[in-house]
C-alpha positions as CSV (number, residue, x, y, z in Angstrom):
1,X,152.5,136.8,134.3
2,X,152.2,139.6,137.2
3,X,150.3,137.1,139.1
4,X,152.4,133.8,138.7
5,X,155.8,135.8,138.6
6,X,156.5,136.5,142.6
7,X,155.7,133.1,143.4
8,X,157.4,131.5,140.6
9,X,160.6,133.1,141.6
10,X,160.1,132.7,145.4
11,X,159.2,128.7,144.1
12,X,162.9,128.9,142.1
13,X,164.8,130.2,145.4
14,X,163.3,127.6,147.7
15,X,163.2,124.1,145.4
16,X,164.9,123.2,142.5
17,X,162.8,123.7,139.7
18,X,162.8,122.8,136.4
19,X,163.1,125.1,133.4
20,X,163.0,124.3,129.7
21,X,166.5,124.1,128.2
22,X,166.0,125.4,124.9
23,X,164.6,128.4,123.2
24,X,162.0,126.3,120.9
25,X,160.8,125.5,124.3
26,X,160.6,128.6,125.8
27,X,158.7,129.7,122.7
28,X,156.6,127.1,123.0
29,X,155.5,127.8,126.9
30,X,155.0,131.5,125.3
31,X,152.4,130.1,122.9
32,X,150.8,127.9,125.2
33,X,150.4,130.6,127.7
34,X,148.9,132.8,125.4
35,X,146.8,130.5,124.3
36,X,145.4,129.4,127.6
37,X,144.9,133.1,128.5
38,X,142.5,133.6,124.9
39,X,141.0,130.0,125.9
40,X,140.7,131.6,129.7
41,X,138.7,134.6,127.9
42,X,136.7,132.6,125.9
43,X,135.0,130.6,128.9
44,X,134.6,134.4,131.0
45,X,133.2,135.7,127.8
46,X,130.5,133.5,127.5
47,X,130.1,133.0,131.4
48,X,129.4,137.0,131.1
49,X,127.0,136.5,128.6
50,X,124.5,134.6,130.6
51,X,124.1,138.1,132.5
52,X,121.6,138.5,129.2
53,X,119.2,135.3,130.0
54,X,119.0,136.1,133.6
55,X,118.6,139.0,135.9
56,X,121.7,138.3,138.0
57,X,125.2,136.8,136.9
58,X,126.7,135.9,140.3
59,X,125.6,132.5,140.7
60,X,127.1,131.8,137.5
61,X,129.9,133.6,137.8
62,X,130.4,132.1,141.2
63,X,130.1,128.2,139.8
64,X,132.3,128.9,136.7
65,X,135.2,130.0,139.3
66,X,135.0,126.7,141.1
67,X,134.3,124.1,138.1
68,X,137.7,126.5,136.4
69,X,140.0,125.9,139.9
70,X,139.0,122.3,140.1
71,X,139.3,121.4,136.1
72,X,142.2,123.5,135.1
73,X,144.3,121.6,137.7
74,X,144.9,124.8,140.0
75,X,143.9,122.6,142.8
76,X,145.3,119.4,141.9
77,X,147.5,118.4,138.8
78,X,145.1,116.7,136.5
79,X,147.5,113.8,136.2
80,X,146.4,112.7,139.4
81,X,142.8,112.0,138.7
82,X,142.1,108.2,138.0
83,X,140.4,106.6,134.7
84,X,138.0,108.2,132.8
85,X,137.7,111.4,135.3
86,X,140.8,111.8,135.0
87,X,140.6,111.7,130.6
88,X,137.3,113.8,131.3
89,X,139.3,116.7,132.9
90,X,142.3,116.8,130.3
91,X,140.3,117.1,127.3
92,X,137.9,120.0,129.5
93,X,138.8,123.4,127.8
94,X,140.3,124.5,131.4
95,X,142.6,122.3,131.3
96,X,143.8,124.6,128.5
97,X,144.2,127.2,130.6
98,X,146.6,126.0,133.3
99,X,147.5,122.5,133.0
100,X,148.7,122.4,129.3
101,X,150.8,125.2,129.9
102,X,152.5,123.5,132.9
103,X,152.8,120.4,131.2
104,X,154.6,122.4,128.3
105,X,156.7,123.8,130.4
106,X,157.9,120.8,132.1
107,X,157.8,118.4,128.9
108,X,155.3,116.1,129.5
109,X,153.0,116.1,126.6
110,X,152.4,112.6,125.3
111,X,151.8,113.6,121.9
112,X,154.4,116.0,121.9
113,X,154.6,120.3,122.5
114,X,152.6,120.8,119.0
115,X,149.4,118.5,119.9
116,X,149.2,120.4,123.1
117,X,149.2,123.8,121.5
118,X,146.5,121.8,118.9
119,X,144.4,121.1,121.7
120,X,144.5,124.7,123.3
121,X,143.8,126.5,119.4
122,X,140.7,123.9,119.3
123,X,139.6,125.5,122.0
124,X,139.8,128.8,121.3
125,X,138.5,128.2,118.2
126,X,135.1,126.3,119.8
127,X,134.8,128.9,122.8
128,X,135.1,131.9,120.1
129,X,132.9,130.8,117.8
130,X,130.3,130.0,120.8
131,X,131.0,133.2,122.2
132,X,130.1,135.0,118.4
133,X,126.7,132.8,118.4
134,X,125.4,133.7,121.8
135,X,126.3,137.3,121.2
136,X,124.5,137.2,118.1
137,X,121.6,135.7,120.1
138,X,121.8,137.8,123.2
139,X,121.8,140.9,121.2
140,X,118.9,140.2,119.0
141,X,116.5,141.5,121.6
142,X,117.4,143.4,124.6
143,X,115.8,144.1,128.1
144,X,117.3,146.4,130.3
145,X,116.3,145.9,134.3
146,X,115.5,149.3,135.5
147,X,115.0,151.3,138.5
């Protein structure tokens, strides 16, 4: 929110943009942003946890921004991707994150607000549950890098 809230209100001075008309709605685009901000943790958390495996994070850290700007739609809407790509990125959990959201927002969920916020707790539920397992795992033996 203290991120997206300067430019969407410099967005709403300059175009006209649409807001949802009704309060279910805007609950609704509360939930979904919420959502896609535990689904957002999930994928850091277990991004972080490969600091365990290997000596130095970075590399991974440094993919998992660019596979999260191109999949999530930050980049381009995922609407816009043709065929199977394009079914490939929506059902991605960053898609979750951003696109969902969005698409809440400006009602354009083909099965409707409640499949969308399905799709994002399916998610969470997956990335949580991973995130419990490799924890588990990682923290069954550790080695500390030393100097």
């Amino acid at each position: 929110m203290v991120r997206g809230g300067a430019p969407l209100l410099v967005g709403a001075l300059v175009f006209d943009l649409k807001f949802p008309s009704s309060a279910i709605t805007w609950l609704t685009v509360a939930a979904g942003l919420l959502m896609g901000i535990l689904v957002s943790f999930g994928i850091r958390y277990l991004v972080a946890l490969t600091g365990f495996w290997i000596t130095d994070s970075r590399g991974t850290e440094a993919a998992a921004m660019l596979v999260s700007c191109f999949f999530s739609g930050m980049i381009l809407p995922l609407v816009v991707f043709p065929g199977w790509f394009g079914e490939f990125a929506r059902a991605t959990p960053w898609a979750a994150t951003l696109q969902v959201p969005i698409d809440i927002w400006l009602g354009r969920n083909p099965g409707g607000m409640g499949s969308a916020l399905v799709f994002q707790l399916g998610w969470i539920l997956v990335l949580l549950l991973a995130g419990q397992l490799a924890t588990t795992l990682a923290t069954q033996k550790v080695v500390i890098q030393g100097g």
